[in-house]
Structure formats: structure tokens, C-alpha cells
N, C-alpha and C positions, 0 to 999 in steps of 0.2 A: 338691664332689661329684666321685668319681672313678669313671669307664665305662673297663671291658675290651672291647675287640671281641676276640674270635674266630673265628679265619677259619679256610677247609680252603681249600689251595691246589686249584685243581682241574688244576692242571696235570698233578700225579702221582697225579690221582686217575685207578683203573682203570675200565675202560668199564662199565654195570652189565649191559649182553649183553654176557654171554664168548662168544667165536668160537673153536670146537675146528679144528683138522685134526687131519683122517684124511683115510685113502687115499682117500676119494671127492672130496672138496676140503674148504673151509672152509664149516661149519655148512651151511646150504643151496646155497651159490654150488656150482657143479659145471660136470661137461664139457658138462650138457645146458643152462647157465645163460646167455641170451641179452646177448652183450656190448654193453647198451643201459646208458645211464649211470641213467637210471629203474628199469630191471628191477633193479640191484645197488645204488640207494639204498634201494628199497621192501624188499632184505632185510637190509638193513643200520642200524635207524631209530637211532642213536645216533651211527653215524658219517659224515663229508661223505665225499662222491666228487667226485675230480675229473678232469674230462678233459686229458690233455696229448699232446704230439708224442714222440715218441722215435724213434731210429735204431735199425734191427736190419737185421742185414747191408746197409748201405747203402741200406734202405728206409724211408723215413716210415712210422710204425704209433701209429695215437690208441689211448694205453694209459690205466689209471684209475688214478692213488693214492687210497687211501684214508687219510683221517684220522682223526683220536680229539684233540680238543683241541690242533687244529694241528701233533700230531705225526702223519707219517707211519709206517701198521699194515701196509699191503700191495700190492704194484702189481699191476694186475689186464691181462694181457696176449690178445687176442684171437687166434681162428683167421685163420688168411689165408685170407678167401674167395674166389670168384670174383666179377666183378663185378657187381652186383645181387644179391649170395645173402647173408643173413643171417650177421653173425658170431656163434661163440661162446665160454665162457671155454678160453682154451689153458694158460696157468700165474697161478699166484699168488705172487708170490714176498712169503714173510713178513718182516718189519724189525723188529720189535718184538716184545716178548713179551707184550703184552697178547692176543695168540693161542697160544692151549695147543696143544703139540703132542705128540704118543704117547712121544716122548724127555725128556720132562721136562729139554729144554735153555733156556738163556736166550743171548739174541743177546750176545755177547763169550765163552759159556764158552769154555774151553780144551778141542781134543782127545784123547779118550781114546779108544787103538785099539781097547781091546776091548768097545767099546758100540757097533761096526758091523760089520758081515759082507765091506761090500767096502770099499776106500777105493783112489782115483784121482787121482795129482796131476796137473794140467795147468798149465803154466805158473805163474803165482801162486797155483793156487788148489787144494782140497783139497777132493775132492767124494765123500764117503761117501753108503752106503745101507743098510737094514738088510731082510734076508730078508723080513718078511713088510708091510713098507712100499714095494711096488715104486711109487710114483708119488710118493714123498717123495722129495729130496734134501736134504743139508745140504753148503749151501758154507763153506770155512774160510778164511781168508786170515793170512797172517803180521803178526803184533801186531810194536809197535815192540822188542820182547823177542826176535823170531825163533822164536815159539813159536805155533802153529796157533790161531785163535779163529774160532769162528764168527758168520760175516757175513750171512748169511740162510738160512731153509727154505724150499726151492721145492717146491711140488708142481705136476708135470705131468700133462695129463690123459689125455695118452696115451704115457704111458710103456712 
């Protein structure tokens, strides 16, 4: 007797809630969206969150990645508040394409100038924006070819 198994990796399987950005944020998460690790799993039910430390300018700040099948989708970065006042979302920056974005880009494409309105090199990095997307960004960084690819979408919520 001979048995096949068939299997679906779920590794590259895609999330079955797609998460859009747009200018307002990602799906529900926004600038009014309480940076509680509870408040961003309950709109999130398919993916883990998790809490970690990061440094931004020389400060400790508990930021979220978000998962999909242990791969990291998004880091979820809080407002600086005062002390005792409620945080909330400040940027999202995407990693993954399992989030649709209004550029129909995927994380490694290549640079094309004339699919942005402004473009800004800074040091290593190459950070376009397009007219009617002001709280999007896309950063680019130079691929081992020396040719611009894009490395994340950030949206900021008060751009």
C-alpha cells in the first residue's frame, strides 16, 4: 500500500486578513489607535504582537513587531508621552508585503523616479513620497548591485 501526504507549507502561506495602507494607517490601527499591546492584537486576530526595546535617538522606547507565521509584517512605534498620559500609534513601518499598499510595491523592488513626485537622498538611504500620499513614505537602500531597492513603507501619523 502506497500513501501521499500533501502538505501546504504555511510558511508562505499569505495572512487570510489582508492589511491595506492608506494615508490614514494600516486597516484600523491609526494615529487615534491606543499603543496598548491588547488594543493592536484585538485588531489584528491572525497576527502575534510583540513587545520589544529599541533605541531612537538615544532613548529606550517599547515598540511592537508584528508577526504572520514568525515572519516579521510591521513595527508599530508609539507617541512620546508625557509621564502618566496615554501612548499612541506614531508610525508603522511596513517589512513585508503581506501589506497592500496604494503603490502596488513589493519590499526589494527597484527605484523608478517617475512613480514619485519628490525623492530625498540622505546618507544611505532614498526616501520618496508621492502627492496625494503625504503620511506614506518609502525608504530605499542600495542593493549589493548599487542600484536603489526598496527596504520599507513607513507611514507617519503626523506627517
Amino acid at each position: 500500500m502506497l500513501l501521499f501526504f500533501i502538505g501546504c507549507s504555511q510558511e508562505n502561506k499569505k495572512p487570510s486578513i489582508v492589511l491595506v495602507l492608506s494615508n490614514v494607517g494600516v486597516n484600523s490601527l491609526d494615529s487615534k489607535t491606543l499603543f496598548s499591546q491588547s488594543e493592536i492584537s484585538s485588531k489584528l486576530l491572525s497576527y502575534n504582537v510583540e513587545m520589544f526595546t529599541a533605541r531612537e535617538n538615544g532613548v529606550s522606547v517599547s515598540v511592537m513587531r508584528v508577526l504572520y507565521n514568525s515572519r516579521e509584517v510591521m513595527i508599530i512605534t508609539p507617541t512620546i508621552a508625557g509621564k502618566n498620559a496615554q501612548q499612541y500609534i506614531k508610525n508603522i513601518s511596513i517589512t513585508s508585503d503581506y501589506i497592500e499598499n496604494p503603490f502596488n510595491m513589493k519590499i526589494g523592488d527597484s527605484y523608478n523616479k517617475n512613480a514619485f513626485s519628490t525623492c530625498q537622498e540622505l546618507q544611505e538611504t532614498l526616501i520618496c513620497k508621492q502627492k496625494e500620499f503625504n503620511n506614506i513614505e518609502l525608504h530605499f537602500k542600495k542593493d549589493l548591485n548599487q542600484k536603489w531597492s526598496l527596504k520599507e513603507i513607513l507611514w507617519n501619523a503626523h506627517a
